[in-house]
C-alpha positions as CSV (number, residue, x, y, z in Angstrom):
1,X,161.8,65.6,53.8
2,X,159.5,66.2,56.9
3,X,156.4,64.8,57.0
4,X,153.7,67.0,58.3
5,X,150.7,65.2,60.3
6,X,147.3,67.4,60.6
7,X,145.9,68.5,63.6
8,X,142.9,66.5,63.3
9,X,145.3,63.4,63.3
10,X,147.5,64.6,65.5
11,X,145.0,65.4,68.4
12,X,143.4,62.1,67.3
13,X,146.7,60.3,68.3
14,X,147.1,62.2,71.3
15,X,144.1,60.7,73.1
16,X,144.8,57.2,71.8
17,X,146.6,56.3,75.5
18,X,143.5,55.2,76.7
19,X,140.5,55.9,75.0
20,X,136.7,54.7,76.3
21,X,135.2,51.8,73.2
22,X,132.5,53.7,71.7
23,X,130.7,52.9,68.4
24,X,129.2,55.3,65.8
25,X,125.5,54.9,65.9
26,X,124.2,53.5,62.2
27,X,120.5,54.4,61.9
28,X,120.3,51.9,58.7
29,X,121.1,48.9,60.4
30,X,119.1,50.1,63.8
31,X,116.2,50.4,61.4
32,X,116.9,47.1,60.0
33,X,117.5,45.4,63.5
34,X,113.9,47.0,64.9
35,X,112.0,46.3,61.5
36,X,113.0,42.6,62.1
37,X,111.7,42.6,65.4
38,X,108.1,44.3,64.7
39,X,108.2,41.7,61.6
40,X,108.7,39.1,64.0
41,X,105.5,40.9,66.7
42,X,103.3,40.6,63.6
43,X,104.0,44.8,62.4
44,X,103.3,46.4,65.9
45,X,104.9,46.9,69.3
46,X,104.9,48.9,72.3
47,X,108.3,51.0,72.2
48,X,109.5,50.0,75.7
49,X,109.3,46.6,75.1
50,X,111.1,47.2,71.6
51,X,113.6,49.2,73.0
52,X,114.8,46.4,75.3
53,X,114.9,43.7,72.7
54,X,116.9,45.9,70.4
55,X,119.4,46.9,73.8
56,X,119.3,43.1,74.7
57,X,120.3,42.3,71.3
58,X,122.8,44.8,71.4
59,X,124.4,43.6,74.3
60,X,124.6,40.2,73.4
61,X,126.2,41.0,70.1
62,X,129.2,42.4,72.2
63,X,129.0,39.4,74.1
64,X,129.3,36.9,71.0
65,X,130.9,39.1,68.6
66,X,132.6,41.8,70.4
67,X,130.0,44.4,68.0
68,X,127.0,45.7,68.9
69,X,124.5,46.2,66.1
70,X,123.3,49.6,65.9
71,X,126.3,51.6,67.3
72,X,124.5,53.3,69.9
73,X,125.1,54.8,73.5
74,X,123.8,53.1,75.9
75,X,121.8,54.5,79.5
76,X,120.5,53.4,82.5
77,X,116.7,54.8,83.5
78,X,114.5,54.2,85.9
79,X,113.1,51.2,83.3
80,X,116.4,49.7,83.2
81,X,119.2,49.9,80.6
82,X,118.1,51.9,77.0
83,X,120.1,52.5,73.5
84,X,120.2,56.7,73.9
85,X,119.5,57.4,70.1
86,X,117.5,54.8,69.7
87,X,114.8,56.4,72.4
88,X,115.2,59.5,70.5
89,X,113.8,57.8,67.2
90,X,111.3,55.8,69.3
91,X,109.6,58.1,71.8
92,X,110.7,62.0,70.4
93,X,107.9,63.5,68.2
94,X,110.6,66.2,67.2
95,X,113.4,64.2,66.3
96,X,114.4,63.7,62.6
97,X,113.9,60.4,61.2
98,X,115.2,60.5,57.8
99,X,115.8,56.0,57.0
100,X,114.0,55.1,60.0
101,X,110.9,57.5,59.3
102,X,110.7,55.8,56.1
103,X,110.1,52.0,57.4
104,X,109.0,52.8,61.0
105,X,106.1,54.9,62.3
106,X,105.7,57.8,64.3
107,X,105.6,57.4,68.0
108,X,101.5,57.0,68.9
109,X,100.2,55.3,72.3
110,X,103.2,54.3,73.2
111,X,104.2,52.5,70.0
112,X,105.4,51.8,66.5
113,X,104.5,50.2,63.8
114,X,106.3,48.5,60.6
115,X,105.0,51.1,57.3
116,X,107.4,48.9,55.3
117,X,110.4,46.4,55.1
118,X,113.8,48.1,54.9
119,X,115.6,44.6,54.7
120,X,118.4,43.5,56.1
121,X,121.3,44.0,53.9
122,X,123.2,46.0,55.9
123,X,122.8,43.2,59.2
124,X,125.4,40.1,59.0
125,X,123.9,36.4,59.6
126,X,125.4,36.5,63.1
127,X,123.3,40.4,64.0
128,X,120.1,38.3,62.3
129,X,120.5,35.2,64.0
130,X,121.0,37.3,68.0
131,X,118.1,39.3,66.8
132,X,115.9,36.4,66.2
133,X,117.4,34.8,69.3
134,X,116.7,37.8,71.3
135,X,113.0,38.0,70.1
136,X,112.8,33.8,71.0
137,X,113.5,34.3,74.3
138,X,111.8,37.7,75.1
139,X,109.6,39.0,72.9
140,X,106.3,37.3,74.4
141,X,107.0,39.4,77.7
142,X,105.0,42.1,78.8
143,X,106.7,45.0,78.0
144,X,106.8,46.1,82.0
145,X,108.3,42.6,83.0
146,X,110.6,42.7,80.8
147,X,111.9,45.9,81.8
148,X,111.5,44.3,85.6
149,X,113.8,41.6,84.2
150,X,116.5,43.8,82.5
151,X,117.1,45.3,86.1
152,X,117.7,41.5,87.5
153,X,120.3,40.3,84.2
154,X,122.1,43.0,83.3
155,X,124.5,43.8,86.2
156,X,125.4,47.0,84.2
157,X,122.6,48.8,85.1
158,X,122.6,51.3,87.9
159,X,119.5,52.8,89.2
160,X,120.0,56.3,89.0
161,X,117.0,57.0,91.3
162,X,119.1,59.4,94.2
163,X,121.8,60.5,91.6
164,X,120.7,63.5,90.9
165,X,119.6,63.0,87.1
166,X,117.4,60.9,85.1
167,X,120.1,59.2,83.6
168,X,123.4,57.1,84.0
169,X,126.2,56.4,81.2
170,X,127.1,53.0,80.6
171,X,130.2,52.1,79.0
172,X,130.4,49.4,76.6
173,X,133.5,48.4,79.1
174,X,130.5,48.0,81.5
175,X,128.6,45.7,78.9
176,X,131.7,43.6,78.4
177,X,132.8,42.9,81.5
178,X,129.0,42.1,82.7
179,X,128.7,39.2,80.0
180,X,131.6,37.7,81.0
181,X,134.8,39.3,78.7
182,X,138.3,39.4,80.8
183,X,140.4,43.0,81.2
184,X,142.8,41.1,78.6
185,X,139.6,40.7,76.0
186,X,138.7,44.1,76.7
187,X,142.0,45.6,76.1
188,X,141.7,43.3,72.8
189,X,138.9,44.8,71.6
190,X,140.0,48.4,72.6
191,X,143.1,48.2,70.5
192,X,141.7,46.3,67.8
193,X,139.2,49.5,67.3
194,X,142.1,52.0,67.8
195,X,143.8,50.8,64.7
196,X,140.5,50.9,62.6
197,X,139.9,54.4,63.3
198,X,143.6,55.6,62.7
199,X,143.0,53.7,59.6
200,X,140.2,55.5,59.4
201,X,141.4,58.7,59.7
202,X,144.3,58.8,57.8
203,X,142.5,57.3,55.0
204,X,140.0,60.6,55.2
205,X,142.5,62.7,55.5
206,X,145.9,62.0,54.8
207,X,149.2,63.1,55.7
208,X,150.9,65.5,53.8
209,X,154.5,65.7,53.2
């Protein structure tokens, strides 16, 4: 009997040598993780500072439990490091907002605002507690200094003023190394996610024989 793998799992497997660690963005738990933070502001913030907390939270989740919360990609701007979809949903009158559009506002002078509490079902203790720990620390910045401050503790970020474009990748290897996590924890993490999305994939579409 030969066992016949699909293509989609075969080309999967064929750039598992050395894949880059990304995350697939999860609008339900980024909605969560910003509707905590405008709860926290009192219902209302400026987007730039909100986008910071949320990419500060993010980061830190890698840091503490090799994770980040929302999934997204991550940028450097001129403002310092951003979450890419994220922006989108915070500054882009055109995007679609289907779960976040319910519980957060349009984009209007520069802010949001909380229409109603999504929960947080979908965020673990740990995403809660760095949230809330992230807002301790930060939130009563200006949103400006902040984004001043982002430039000064996050070694990942590159100015991309001279490249050329308006933005610059950063990798989540970029994140992990910059708080501190070893090649060897790095590598950790990388195969650790390999194996959850062969799982992954051969659970969605399965071998046939």
């Amino acid at each position: 009997m030969v066992t016949v793998i699909n293509s989609r799992i075969a080309l999967f497997l064929l750039d598992m040598h050395y894949p880059r660690i990304t995350f697939n963005f999860n609008e339900v738990k980024a909605t969560q993780a910003a509707a905590l933070l405008l709860k926290r502001a009192g219902g209302e913030m400026k987007y730039l500072g909100l986008l910071k907390l949320l990419y500060l939270a993010d980061r830190d989740a890698l840091k503490e439990i090799e994770r980040p919360i929302t999934g997204d990609r991550y940028f450097s701007l001129k403002n310092g490091p951003v979450l890419s979809r994220v922006k989108n949903l915070l500054t882009d009158e055109e995007v679609a907002r289907e779960y976040w559009g319910t519980y957060i506002s349009d984009p209007a002078a520069y802010g949001v605002t909380l229409k109603a509490d999504p929960g947080v079902d979908e965020l673990c203790g740990m995403e809660e507690d760095i949230l809330n720990a992230t807002f301790d620390e930060y939130g009563h910045m200006d949103r400006f200094k902040l984004a001043e401050l982002t430039h000064l503790i996050c070694p990942e970020w590159e100015d991309p003023k001279g490249s050329g474009v308006g933005a610059l990748p950063i990798s989540v290897e970029d994140i992990l190394n910059a708080v501190g996590k070893s090649e060897e924890e790095v590598d950790s993490i990388r195969e650790e996610l390999k194996a959850e999305e062969i799982l992954r994939v051969i659970v969605s579409d399965p071998v046939s024989a």
